[in-house]
C-alpha positions in Angstrom: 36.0 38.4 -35.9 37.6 35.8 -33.5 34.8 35.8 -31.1 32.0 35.5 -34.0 33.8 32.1 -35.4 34.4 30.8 -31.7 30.1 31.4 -31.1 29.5 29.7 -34.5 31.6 26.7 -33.8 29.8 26.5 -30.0 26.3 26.8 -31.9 26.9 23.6 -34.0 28.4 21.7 -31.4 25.0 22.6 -29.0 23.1 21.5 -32.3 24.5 18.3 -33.1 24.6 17.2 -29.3 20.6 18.5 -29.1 20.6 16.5 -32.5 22.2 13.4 -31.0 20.1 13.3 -27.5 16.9 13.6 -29.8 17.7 10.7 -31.6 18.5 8.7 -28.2 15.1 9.9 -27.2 13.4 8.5 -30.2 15.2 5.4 -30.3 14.1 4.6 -26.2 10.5 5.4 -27.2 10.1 3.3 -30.1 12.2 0.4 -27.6 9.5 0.9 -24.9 6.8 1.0 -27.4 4.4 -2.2 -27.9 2.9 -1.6 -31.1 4.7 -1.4 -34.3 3.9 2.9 -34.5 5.4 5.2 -31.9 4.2 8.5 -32.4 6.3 11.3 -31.5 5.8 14.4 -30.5 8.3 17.4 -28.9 6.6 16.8 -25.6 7.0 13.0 -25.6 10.7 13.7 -26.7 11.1 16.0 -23.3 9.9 13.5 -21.1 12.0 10.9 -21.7 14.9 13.4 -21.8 13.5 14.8 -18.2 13.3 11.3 -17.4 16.5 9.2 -18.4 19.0 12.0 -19.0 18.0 14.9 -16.5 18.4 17.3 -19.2 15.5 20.3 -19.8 15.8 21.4 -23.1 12.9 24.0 -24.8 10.1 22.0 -25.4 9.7 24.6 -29.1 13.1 23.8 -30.0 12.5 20.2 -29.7 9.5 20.8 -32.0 11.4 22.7 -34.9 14.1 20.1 -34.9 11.4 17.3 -35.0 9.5 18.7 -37.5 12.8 19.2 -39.8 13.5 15.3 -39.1 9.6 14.7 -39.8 10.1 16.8 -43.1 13.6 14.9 -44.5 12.4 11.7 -43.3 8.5 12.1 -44.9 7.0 11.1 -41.5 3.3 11.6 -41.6 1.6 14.4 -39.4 -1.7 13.7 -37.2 -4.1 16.4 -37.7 -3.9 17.6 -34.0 -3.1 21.3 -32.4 0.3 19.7 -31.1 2.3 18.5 -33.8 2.7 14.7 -33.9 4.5 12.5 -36.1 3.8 8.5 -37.1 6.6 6.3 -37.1 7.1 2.9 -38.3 9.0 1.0 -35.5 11.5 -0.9 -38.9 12.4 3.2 -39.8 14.1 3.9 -36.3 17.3 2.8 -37.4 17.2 4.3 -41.2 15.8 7.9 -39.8 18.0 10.8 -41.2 18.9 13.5 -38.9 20.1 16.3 -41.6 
């Protein structure tokens, strides 16, 4: 019973730290971007991780976390095979991560 409630507690804390590097990842795209729409995607958000962080993470796990954030935050989808997200540069700071 121990054990189970030690696991749990180690799940959330992976979550909310993948949870917190996501949202850095968003917030240096939208910083780098010119225009005033970044669009996001899980393999944008991997790159920048890969790139500024050193830190692989599941490129599908990235994607069912972003899509929940998409979801909660009414971002709108392109209509591509990849998943991608619009986002209004001015709704950065005001996104909602669960």
């Amino acid at each position: 019973m121990h054990f189970s409630i030690v696991k749990m507690e180690r799940k959330l804390e992976n979550r909310e730290s993948l949870l917190k590097l996501i949202k850095k990842a968003i917030e240096l795209l939208a910083e780098k971007n010119v225009s005033q729409t970044v669009i996001l995607s899980s393999y944008k958000i991997n790159s920048v991780l890969k790139e500024n962080y050193g830190i692989n993470i599941k490129v599908d796990k990235i994607g069912r976390i972003l899509s929940k954030i998409a979801k909660l935050n009414e971002l709108k989808r392109l209509n591509t095979n990849i998943p991608k997200y619009k986002l209004h540069i001015s709704k950065v700071s005001s996104l909602e991560f669960f």
